[in-house]
N, C-alpha and C positions, 0 to 999 in steps of 0.2 A: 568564711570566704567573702573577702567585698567584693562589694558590685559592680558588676562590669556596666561599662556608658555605649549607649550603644551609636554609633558614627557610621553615616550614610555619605558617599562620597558620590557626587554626581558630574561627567564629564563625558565628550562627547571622541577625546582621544583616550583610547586603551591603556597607552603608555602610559601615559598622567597617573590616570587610576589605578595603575597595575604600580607604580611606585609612590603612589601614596599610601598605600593600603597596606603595602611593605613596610613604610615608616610606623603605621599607627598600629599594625597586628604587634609591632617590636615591643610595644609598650602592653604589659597584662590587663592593665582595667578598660581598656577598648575592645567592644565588641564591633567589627566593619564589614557593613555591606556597602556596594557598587551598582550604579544604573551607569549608563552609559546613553542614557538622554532621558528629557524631561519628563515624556510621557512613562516611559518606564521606572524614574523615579516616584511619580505619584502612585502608580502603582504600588508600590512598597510603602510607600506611605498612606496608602490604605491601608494596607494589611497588620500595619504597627507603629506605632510611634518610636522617634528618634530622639538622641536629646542632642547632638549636634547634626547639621547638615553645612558638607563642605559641597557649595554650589560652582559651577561655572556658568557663566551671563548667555555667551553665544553660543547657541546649540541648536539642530536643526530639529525640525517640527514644533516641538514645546519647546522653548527657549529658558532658561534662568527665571526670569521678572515671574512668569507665569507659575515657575514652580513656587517662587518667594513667596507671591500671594495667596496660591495653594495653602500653603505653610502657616502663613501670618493668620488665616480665617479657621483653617482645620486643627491648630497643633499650635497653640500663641505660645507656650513655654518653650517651643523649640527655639534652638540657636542657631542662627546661619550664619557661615562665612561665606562670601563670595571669594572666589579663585579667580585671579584677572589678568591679564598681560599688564604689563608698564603701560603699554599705549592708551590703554582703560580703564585708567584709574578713575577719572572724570565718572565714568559709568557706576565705577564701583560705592562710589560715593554719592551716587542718588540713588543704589539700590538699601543705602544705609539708612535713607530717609522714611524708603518703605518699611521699613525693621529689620534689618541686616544688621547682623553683632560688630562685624568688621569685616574686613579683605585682608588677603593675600595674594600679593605681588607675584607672577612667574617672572623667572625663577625667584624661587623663593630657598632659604638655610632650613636644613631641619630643625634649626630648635627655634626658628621664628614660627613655624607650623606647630611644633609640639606645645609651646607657651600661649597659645593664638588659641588654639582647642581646648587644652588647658581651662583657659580662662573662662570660654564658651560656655564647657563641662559645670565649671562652680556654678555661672548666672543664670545655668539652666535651673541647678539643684534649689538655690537662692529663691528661684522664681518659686518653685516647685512648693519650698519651706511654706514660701512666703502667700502661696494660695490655699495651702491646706489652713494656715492661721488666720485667715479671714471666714471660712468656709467653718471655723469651730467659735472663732467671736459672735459670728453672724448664729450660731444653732444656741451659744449659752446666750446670747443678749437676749433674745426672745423667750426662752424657755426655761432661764434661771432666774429666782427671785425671791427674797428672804418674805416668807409666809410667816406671821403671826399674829399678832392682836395680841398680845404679852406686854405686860409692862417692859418684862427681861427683853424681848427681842425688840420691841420699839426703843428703847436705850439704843442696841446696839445699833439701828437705824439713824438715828439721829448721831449719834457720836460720828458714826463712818461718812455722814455726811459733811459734817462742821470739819472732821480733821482732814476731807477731799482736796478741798483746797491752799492745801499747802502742800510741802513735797516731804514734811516730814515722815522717817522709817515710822510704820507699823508693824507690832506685832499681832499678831491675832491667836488668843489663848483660847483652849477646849479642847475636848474630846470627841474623839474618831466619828467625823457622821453626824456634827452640829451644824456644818455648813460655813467653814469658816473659811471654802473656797467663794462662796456668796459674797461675803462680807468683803472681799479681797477683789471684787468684780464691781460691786456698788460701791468702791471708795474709787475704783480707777473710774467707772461710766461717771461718774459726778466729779471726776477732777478736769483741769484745761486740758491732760491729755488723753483725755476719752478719742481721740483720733487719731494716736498713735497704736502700738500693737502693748497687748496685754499679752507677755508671753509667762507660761505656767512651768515650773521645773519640780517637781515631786522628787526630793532629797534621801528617799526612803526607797524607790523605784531605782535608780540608776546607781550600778557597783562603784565602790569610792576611788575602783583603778578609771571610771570613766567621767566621771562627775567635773573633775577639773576641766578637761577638753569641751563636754557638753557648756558647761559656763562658761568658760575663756578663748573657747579656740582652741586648734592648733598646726601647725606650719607642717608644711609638707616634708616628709620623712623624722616629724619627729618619734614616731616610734612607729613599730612594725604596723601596713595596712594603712599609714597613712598616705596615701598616697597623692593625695592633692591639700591644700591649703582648706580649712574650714574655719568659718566662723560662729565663733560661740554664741549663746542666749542672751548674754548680754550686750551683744552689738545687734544682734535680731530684735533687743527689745530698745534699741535707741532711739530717744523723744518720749520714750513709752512707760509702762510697770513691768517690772518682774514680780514676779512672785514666787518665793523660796516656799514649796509647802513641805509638813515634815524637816524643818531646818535643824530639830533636832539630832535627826540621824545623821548630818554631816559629821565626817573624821575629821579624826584630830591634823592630822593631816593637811586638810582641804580649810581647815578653820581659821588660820594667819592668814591666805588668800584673800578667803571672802574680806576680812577684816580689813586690809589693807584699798580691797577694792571701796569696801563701804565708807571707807576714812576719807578717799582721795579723788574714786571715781576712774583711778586708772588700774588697767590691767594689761596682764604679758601674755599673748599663746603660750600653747604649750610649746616648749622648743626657741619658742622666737625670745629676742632680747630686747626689740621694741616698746617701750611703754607706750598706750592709747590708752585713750581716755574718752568717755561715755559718758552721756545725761540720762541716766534711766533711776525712777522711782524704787524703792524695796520693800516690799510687805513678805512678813512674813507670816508662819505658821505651825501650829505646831500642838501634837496631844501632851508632849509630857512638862513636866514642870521643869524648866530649865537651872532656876536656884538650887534644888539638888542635882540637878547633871553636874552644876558649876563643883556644889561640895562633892560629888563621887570624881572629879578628875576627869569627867567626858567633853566637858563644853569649856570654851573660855569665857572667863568672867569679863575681859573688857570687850567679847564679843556679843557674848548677852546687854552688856550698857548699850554696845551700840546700834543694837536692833530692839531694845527696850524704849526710845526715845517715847513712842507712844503705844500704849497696852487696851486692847481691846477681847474681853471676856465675852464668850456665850455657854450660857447655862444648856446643862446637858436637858433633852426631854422631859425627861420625867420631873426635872423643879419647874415644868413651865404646862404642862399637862392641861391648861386651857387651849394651847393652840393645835391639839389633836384632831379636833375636828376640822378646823378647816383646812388643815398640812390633807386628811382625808380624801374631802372634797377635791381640793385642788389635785392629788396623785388621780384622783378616779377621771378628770377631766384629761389629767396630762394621757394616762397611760389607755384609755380604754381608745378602744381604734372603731366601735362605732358611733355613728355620730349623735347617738342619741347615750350619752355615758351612764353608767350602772349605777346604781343608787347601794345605801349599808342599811342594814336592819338597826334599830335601835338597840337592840343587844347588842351585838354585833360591836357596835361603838363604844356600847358601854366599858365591851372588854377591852377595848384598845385602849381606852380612857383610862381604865385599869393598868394595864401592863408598865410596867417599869422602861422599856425600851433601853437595855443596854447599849446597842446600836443605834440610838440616837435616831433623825430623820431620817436617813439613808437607809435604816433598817425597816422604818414604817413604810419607806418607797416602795420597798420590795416586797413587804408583804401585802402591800394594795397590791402592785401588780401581779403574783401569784395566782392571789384571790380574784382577781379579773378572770383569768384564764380558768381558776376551778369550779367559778360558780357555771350554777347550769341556765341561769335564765337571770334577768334584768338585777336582779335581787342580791347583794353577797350576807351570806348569815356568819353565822358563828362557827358553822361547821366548814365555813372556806378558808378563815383563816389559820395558816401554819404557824401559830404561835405556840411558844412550847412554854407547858406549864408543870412543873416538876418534872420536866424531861421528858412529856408526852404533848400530844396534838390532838386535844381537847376542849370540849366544850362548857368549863366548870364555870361557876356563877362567879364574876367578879372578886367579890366578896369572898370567896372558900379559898379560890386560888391566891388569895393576896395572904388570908390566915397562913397558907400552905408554906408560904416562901416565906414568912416571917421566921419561921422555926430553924429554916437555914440560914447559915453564912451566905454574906454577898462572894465569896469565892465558888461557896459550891454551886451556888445558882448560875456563876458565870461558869462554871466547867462544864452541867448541865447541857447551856445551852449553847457553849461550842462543841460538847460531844451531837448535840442533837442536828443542830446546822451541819457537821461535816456528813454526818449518815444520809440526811436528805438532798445532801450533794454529791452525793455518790464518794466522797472523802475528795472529790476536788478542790485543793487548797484555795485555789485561783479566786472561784464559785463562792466559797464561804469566807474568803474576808472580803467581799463584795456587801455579801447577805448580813456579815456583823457589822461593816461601816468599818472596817480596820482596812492595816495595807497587810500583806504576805506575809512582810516580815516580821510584826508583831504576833501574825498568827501562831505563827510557828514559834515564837517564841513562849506562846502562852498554852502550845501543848505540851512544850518541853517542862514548862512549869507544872501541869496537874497533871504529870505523866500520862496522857489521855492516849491511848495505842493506835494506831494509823497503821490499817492495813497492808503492807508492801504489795504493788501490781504489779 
């Protein structure tokens, strides 16, 4: 079911209100409530947030101006229209100074009111986009950062630095849980557009029936539930980067699109017949090898060219196994919430030092933080960490465990330890391709492969 917008209509004549509220109930995705003066409008908007308010100016005790400001200080993503006579348009137009979306003329046509809120409705949403994406640039800038001392990972520092400043496509090759969103963040913070929006689109998260819309837009009623006009990622990230992660998993389908967009820079809504055209950077990303997608017929080969322009490699964990300890430290700093952080036993490291880490960083993330929560005092040993070692959560010597998994296949070791990840996730899928550093859909993919049984709830 979409969501409904919720419309405060504020006026000091019943009638007004009484057939405005008739026009906007007509339409399903308005939700409307009524004050019938100032003071009582604020009231309500204490109680809840709006995302448009239809004002009138002159009103007795609290007047319009008073609610506007109300508004502007408590609720800045709200949208206001003022509602005005002819006579007062002059008014209307310094109440737009204070931040007033627009007016409306009494009398007014119904579709000059419907297109008017309309419009209100998007630049509420827009706003709304547009502050949640500051509010996650602002949480990764500070607390994201490619951790290593590695020859391999100072490479890929330096590369993504040198090729920052230009605006050619990257791609960025590895596996699930190297951090090749990092690298995709340090090429944008070190290029000229580090001041525009870094927006992230996960090609593997979003159904191939939605994916077009989310990137391109699309125009109101071009299919069922659209009910207002939206614009796509790529005009959210205009002046800016996108970043395709998983560009792998796009259809066949959706793969001319992007191609076309990448050639030219211009794109069509969904629905619309308009060509626009956009300045926005492309990095991509991606676990699988794309020159075999290209030979099994999934990917297109001149869209791998055109996202190949520049290739950038990170080696999985385990070829880089010097930078464990301080990947270590650093999760025991990020993740531990007293302010004095938890310290590793020298075994303890050793074993981590040991582990193969099929899950890459993302997996070492998560079994620091575990291990925060299971140790019992300053200390984490051996016995905190949930690392499975031939399919158990043990404390064996380095050394024995490493002999142990030698004698296995890398397949069985991997079935192992996504049989063992799903039991201590209570078999939440969600929960354990978090814990492996994969997305959902590879998960599942890879029980369907070791026929691994998942309990039906």
């Amino acid at each position: 079911m979409p969501r409904k917008y919720n419309i405060l209509i504020v006026d000091d004549e019943p009638s007004v209100v009484f057939l405005l509220k008739e026009e906007l109930t007509e339409c399903e995705q308005y939700s409307v409530a009524t004050a019938l003066d100032g003071a009582e409008a604020i009231n309500l908007l204490h109680a809840q947030p709006y995302d448009v308010v239809l004002l009138d100016v002159k009103m007795p005790r609290v007047g319009g101006i008073e609610v506007l400001k109300f508004i502007r200080e408590y609720h800045p993503t709200t949208q206001v229209i003022i509602l005005t006579n002819v006579a007062d348009v002059k008014t209307a137009i310094e109440t737009m100074k204070l931040g007033a979306y627009d007016f409306v003329s009494k009398p007014y046509t119904r579709e000059e009111l419907l297109a008017t809120v309309e419009r209100a409705v998007e630049l509420h949403r827009l706003t709304i986009d547009n502050e949640l994406m500051k509010y996650e640039l602002s949480r990764q800038g500070s607390a994201h950062e490619l951790i290593g001392e590695s020859e391999a990972i100072q490479s890929v520092v330096r590369t993504a630095k040198k090729i920052a400043q230009s605006d050619a496509i990257v791609h960025i090759q590895g596996p699930s849980g190297t951090g090749k969103e990092l690298v995709a963040h340090l090429i944008h913070s070190s290029s000229t557009r580090k001041n525009h929006p870094f927006v992230i689109v996960n090609c593997a998260s979003i159904p191939d029936a939605l994916l077009e819309s989310e990137l391109f837009g699309h125009e109101k009623g071009a299919f069922t539930n659209a009910i207002v006009m939206k614009q796509g990622l790529v005009e959210v990230a205009n002046g800016g980067t996108l970043f395709l992660d998983e560009v792998g998993d796009i259809s066949p389908m959706i793969q001319p699109k992007l191609l076309r967009f990448l050639e030219s820079g211009e794109f069509r809504r969904v629905g619309g017949t308009n060509a626009m055209k956009v300045d926005v950077r492309i990095l991509s990303a991606t676990n699988k090898d794309l020159q075999k997608e290209v030979e099994a017929g999934r990917f297109r080969e001149d869209l791998l060219y055109r996202l190949n322009v520049v290739t950038i490699r990170i080696s999985p964990l385990k070829e880089r196994k010097e930078d464990i300890p301080r990947l270590v430290e650093h999760f025991l700093q990020k993740k531990s919430k007293a302010k004095k952080p938890k310290h590793i036993s020298a075994e303890a490291m050793q074993l981590l030092s040991h582990y193969d880490w099929p899950g890459n960083v993302r997996e070492l993330e998560h079994v620091i933080e575990g291990a925060i929560l299971l140790s019992h005092d300053d200390e984490i040993r051996v016995k905190d960490l949930p690392l499975i070692i031939d399919g158990k959560t043990e404390g064996k010597r380095p050394e024995e465990s490493h002999n142990k998994e030698e004698a296995l296949s890398l397949e069985e070791i991997e079935k192992r330890h996504i049989e063992f990840s799903l039991q201590k996730n209570n078999f939440n899928r969600l929960k354990t391709s978090e814990v492996l550093g994969i997305t959902p859909k590879t998960l599942y993919l890879k029980i369907k492969k070791y026929r691994i049984v998942v309990p039906q709830h």
